[in-house]
VOTIDO-905165 format. One line per field, with one value per atom (N, C-alpha, C, O): atom name; x negated, y, z negated. Coordinates in Angstrom, 3 decimals, always signed. Layout:
REM residues N
atomo: c(CA,...)
xx: c(X,...)
yy: c(Y,...)
zz: c(Z,...)
//
This chain:
REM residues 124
atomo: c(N,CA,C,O,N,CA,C,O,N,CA,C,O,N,CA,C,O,N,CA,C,O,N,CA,C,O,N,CA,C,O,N,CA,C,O,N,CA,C,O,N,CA,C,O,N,CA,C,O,N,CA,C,O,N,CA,C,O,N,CA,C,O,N,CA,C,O,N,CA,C,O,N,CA,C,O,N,CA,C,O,N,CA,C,O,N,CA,C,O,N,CA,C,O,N,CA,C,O,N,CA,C,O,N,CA,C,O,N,CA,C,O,N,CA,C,O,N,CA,C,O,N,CA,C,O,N,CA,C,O,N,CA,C,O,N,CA,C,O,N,CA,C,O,N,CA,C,O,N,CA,C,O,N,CA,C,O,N,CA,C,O,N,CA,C,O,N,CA,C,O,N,CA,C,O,N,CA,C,O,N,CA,C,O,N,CA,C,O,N,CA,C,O,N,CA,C,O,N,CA,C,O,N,CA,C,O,N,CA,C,O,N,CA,C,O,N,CA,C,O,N,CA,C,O,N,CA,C,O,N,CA,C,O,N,CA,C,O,N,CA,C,O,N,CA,C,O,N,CA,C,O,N,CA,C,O,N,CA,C,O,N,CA,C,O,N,CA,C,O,N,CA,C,O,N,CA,C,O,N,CA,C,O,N,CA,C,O,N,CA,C,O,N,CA,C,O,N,CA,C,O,N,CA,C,O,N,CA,C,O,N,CA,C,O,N,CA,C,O,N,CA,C,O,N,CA,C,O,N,CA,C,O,N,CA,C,O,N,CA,C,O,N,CA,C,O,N,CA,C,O,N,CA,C,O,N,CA,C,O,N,CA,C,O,N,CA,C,O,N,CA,C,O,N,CA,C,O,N,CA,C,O,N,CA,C,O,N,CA,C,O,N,CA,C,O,N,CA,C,O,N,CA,C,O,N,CA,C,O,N,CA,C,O,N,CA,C,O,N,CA,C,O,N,CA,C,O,N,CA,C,O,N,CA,C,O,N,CA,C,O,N,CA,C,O,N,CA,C,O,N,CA,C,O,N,CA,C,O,N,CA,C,O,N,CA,C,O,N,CA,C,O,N,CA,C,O,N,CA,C,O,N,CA,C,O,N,CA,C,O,N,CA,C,O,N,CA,C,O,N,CA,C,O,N,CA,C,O,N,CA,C,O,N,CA,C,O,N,CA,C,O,N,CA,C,O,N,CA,C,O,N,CA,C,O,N,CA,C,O,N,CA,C,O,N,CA,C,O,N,CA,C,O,N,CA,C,O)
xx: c(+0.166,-0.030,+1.340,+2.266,+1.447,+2.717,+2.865,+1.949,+3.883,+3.864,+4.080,+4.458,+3.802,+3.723,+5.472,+5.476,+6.413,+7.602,+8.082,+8.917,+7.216,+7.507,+6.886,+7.150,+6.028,+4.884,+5.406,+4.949,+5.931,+6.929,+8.188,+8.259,+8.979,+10.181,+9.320,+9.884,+8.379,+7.191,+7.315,+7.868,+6.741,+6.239,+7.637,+7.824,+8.847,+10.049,+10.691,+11.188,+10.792,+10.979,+10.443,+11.202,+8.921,+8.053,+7.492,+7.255,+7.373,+7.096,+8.302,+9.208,+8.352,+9.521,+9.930,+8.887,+10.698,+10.564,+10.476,+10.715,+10.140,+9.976,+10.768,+11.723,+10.588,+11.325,+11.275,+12.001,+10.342,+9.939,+8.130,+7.269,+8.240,+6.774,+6.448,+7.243,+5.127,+5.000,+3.585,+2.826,+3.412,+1.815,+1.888,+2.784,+0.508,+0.266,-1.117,-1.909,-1.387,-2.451,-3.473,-3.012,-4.152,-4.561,-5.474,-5.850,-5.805,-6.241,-5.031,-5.468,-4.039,-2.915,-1.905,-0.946,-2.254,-0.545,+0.415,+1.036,+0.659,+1.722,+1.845,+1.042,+3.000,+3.609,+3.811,+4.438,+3.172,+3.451,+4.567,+4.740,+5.271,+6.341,+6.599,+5.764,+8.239,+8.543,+9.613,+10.502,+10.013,+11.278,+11.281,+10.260,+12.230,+13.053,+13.293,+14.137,+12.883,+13.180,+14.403,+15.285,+14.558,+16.006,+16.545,+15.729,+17.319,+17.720,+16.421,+15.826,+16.477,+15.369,+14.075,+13.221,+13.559,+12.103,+11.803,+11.793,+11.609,+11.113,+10.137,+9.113,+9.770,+8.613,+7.768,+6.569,+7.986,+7.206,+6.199,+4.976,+7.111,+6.715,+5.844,+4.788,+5.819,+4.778,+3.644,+2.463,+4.145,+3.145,+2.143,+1.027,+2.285,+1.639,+0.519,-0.686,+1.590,+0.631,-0.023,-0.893,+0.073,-1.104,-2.182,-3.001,-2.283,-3.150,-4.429,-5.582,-3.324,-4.829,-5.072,-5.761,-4.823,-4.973,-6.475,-7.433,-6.423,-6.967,-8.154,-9.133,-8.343,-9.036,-10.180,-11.407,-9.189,-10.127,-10.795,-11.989,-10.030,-10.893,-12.244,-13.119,-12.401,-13.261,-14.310,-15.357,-13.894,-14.938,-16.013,-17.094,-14.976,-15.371,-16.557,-17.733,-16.075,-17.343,-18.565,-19.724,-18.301,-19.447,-20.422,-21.638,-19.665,-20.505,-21.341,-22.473,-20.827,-21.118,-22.568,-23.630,-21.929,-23.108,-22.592,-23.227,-21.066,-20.778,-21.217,-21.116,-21.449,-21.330,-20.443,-20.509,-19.410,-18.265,-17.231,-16.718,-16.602,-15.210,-14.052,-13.996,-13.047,-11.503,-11.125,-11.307,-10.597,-9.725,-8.009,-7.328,-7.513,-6.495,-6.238,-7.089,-5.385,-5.148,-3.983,-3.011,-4.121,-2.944,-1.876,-2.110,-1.250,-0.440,+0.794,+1.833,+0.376,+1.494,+2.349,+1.941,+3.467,+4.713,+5.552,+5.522,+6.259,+7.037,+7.845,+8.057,+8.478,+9.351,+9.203,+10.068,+7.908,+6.969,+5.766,+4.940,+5.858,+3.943,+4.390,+5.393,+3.229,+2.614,+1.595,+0.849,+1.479,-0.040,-0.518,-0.094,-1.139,-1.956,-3.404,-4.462,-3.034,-3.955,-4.458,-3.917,-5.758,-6.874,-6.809,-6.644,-7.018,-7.064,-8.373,-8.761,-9.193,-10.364,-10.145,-9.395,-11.078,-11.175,-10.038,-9.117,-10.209,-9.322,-8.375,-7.196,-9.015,-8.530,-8.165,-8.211,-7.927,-7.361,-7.786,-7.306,-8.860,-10.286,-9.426,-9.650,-8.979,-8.011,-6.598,-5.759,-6.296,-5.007,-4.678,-5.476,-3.463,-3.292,-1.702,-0.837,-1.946,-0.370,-0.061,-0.636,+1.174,+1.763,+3.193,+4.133,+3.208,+4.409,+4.927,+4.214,+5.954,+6.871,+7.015,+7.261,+6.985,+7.670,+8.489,+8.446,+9.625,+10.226,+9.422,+9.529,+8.745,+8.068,+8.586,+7.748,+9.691,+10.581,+10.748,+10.962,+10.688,+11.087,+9.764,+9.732,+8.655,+7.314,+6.368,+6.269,+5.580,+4.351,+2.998,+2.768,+2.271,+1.261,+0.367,+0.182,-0.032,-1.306,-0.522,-1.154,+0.480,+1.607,+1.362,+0.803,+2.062,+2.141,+0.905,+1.108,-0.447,-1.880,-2.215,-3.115,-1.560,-2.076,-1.378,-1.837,-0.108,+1.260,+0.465,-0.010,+0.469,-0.314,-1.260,-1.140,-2.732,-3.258,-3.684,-4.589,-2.252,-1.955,-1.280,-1.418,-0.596,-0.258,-1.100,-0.844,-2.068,-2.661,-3.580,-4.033,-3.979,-4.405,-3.698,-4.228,-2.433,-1.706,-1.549,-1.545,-1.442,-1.089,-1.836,-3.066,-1.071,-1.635,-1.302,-0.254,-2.961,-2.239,-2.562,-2.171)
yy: c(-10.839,-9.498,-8.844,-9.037,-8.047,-7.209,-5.626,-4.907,-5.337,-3.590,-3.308,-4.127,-2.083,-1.615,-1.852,-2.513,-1.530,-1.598,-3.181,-3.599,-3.953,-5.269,-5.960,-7.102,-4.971,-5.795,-4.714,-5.246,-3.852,-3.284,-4.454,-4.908,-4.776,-5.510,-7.091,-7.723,-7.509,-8.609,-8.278,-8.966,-7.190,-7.161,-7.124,-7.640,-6.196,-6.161,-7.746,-7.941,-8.586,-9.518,-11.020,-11.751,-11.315,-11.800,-11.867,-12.900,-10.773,-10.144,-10.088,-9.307,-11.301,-11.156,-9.591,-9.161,-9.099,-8.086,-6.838,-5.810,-6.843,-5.226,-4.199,-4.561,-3.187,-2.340,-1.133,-0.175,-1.126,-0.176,-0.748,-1.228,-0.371,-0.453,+0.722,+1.006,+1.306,+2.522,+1.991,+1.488,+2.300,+2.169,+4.039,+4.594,+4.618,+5.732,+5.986,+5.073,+7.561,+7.776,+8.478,+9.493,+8.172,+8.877,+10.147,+10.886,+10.280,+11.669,+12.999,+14.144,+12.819,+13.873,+13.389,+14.047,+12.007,+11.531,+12.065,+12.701,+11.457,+11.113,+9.383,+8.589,+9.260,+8.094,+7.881,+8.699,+6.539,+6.397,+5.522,+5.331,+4.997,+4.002,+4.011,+3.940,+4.138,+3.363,+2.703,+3.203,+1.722,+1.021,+0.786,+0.820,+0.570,+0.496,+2.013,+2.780,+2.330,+3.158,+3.405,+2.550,+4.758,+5.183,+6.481,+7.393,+6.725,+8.232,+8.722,+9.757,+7.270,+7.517,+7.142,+7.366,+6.389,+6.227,+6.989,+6.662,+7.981,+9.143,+8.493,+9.077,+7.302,+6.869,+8.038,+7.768,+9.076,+9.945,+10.424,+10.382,+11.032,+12.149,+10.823,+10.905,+9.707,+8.392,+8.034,+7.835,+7.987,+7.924,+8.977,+8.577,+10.291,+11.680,+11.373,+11.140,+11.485,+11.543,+10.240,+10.280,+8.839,+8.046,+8.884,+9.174,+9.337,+10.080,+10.305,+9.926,+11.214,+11.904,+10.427,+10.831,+9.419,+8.662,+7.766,+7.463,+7.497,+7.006,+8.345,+7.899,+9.214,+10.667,+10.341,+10.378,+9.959,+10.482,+9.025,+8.787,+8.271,+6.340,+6.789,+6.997,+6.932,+6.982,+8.363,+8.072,+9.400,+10.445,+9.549,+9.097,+9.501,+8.484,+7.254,+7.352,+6.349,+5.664,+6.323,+5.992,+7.046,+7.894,+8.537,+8.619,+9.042,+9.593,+8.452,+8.707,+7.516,+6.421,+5.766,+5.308,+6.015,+4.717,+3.456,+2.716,+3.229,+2.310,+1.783,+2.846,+1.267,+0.948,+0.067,-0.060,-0.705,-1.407,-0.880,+0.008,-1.403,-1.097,-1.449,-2.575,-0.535,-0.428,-1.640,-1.571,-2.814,-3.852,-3.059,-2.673,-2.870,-2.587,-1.382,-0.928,-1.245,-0.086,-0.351,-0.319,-0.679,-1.472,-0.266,-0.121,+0.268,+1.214,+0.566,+0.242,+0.432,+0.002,+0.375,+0.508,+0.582,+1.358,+0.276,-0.941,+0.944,-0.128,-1.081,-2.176,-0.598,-1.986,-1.791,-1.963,-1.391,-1.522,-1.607,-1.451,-2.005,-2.674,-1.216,-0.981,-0.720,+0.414,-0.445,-0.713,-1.257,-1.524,-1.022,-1.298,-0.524,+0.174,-0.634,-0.727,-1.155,-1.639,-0.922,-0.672,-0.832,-0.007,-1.001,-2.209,-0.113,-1.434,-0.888,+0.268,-2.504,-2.414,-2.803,-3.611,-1.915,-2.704,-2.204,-1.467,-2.704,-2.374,-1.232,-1.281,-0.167,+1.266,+1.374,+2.558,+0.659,+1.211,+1.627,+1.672,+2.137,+2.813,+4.343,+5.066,+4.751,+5.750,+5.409,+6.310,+4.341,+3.838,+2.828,+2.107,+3.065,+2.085,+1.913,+2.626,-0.032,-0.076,-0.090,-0.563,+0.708,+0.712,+0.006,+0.088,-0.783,-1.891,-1.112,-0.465,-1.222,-0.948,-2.207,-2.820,-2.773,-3.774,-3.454,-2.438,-4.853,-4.645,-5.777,-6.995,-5.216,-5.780,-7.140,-8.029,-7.356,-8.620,-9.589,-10.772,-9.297,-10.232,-10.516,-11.385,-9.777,-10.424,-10.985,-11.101,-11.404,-12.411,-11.183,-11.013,-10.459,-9.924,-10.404,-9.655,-11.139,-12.327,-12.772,-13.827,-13.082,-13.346,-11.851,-11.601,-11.455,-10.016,-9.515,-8.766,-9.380,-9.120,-10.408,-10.341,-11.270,-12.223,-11.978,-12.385,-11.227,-11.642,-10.426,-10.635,-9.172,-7.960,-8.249,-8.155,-8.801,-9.236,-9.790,-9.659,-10.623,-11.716,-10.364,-10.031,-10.058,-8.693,-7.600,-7.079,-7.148,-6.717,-6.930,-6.112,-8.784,-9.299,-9.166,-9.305,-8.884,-9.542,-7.999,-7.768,-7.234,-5.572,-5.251,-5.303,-4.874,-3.914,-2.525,-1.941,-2.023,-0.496,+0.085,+1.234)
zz: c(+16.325,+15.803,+15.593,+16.381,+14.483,+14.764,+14.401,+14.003,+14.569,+14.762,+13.309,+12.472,+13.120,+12.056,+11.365,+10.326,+11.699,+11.553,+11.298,+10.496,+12.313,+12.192,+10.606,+10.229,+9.838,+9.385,+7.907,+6.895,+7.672,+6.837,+6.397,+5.255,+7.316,+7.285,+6.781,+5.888,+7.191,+6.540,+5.022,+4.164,+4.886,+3.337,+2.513,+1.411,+3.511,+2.265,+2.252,+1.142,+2.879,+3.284,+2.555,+1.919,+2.800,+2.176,+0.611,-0.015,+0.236,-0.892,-1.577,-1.286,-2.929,-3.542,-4.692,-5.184,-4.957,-5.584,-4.983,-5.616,-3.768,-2.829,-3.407,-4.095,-3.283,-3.451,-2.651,-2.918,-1.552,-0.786,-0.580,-1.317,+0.786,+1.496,+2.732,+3.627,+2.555,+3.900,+4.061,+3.234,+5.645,+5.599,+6.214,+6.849,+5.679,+5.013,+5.699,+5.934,+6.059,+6.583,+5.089,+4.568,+4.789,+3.614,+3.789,+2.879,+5.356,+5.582,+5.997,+6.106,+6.135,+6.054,+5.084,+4.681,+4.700,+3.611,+3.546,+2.695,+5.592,+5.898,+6.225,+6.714,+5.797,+6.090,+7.529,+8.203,+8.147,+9.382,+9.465,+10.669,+8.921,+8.773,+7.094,+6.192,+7.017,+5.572,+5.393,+6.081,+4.739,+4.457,+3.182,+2.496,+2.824,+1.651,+0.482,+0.943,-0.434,-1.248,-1.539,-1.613,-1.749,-2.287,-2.803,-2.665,-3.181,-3.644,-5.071,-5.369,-5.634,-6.981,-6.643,-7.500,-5.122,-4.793,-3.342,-2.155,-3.983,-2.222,-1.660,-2.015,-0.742,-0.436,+0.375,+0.314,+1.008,+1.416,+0.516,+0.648,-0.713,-1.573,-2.044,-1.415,-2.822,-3.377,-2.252,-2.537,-1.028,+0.029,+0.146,+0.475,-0.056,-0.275,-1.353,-1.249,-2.686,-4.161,-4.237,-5.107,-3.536,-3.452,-3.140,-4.012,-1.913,-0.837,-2.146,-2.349,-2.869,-3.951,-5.144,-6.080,-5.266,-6.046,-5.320,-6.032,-4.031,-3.242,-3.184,-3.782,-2.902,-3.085,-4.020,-3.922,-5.103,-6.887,-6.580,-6.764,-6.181,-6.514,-6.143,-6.984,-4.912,-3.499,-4.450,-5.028,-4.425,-5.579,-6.026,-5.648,-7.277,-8.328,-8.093,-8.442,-7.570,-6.800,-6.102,-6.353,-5.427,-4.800,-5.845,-5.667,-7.100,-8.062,-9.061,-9.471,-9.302,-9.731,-9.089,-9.512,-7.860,-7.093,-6.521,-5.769,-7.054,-6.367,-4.920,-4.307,-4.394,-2.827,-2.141,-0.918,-3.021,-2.612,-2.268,-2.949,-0.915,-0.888,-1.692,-2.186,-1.889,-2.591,-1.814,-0.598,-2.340,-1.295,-2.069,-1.119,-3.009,-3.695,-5.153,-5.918,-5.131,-6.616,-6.804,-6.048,-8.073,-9.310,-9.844,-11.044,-9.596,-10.762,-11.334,-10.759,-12.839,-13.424,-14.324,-15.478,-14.069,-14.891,-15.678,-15.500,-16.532,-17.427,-16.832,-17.352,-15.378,-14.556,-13.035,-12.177,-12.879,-11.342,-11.526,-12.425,-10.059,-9.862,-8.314,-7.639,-8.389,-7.339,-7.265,-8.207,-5.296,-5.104,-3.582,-2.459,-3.857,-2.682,-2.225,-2.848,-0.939,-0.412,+1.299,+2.376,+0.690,+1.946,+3.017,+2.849,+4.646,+5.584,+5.942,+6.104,+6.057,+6.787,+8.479,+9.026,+8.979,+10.374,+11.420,+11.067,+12.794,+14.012,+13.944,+14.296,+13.446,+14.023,+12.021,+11.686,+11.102,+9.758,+9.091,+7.959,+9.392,+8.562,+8.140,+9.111,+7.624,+6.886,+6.515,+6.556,+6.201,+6.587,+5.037,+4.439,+4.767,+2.889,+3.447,+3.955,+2.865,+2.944,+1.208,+0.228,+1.451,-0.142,-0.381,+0.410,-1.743,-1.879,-3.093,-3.859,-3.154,-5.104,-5.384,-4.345,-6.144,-6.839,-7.877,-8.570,-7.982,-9.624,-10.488,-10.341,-11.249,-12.060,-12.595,-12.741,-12.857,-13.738,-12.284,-12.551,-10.926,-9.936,-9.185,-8.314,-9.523,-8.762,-9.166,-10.388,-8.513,-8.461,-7.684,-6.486,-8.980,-8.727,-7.732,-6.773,-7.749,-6.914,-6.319,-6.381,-5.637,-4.876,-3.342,-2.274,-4.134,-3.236,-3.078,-2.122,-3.392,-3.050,-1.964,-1.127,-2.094,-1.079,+0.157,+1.224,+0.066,+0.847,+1.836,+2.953,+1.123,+1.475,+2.405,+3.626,+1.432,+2.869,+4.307,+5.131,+4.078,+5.106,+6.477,+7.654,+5.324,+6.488,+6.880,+7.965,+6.196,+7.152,+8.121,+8.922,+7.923,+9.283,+10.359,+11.461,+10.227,+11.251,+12.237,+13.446,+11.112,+11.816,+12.815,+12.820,+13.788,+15.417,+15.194,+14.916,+15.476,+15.395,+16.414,+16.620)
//
């Protein structure tokens, strides 16, 4: 199992292309841990405005009828991948880890796999 901090330094690490990773409470969106970013990637302020991205998904389905869970949410920009993945289970039931990528250095299905390998592993 590893700590949240441990399992951050995993994803920047593991995950070719990182560019920043936080795992994120999506009922106050606050960031409980973040690494990487930068002067031009505020991972707080991106950790926040997920919050309502994750908000509208979850609506949305409810109005629908959906009855499936979110495993991930794709946002894609001209030279990033934004992926936000929901944790199920052992306390993460409000809880999304979020990755940046640079689009030109990653492996989409790479990093969704890498992702959820990590959040088996996460102790919270």
């Amino acid at each position: 199992m590893m700590s949240v901090e441990t399992s951050l330094k995993e994803a920047m690490t593991s995950i070719e292309g990182s560019l920043g990773a936080a795992l994120v409470d999506y009922t106050s969106g606050m960031a409980l841990g973040a690494l990487g970013g930068g002067r031009d990637l505020d991972l707080t302020v991106a950790a926040a405005g997920n919050t309502d991205v994750i908000r509208a998904n979850t609506r949305t389905m409810e109005m629908l009828g959906i009855q499936e869970d979110i495993e991930d949410i794709l946002i894609t920009l001209g030279s990033q991948y934004h992926l936000i993945r929901l944790l199920k289970g052992r306390g993460g039931n409000g809880l999304f880890l979020y990755i940046i990528l640079d689009k030109a250095k990653s492996n989409l299905a790479m990093a969704r796999h890498q992702l959820k390998r990590i959040e088996a592993n996460l102790e919270l």
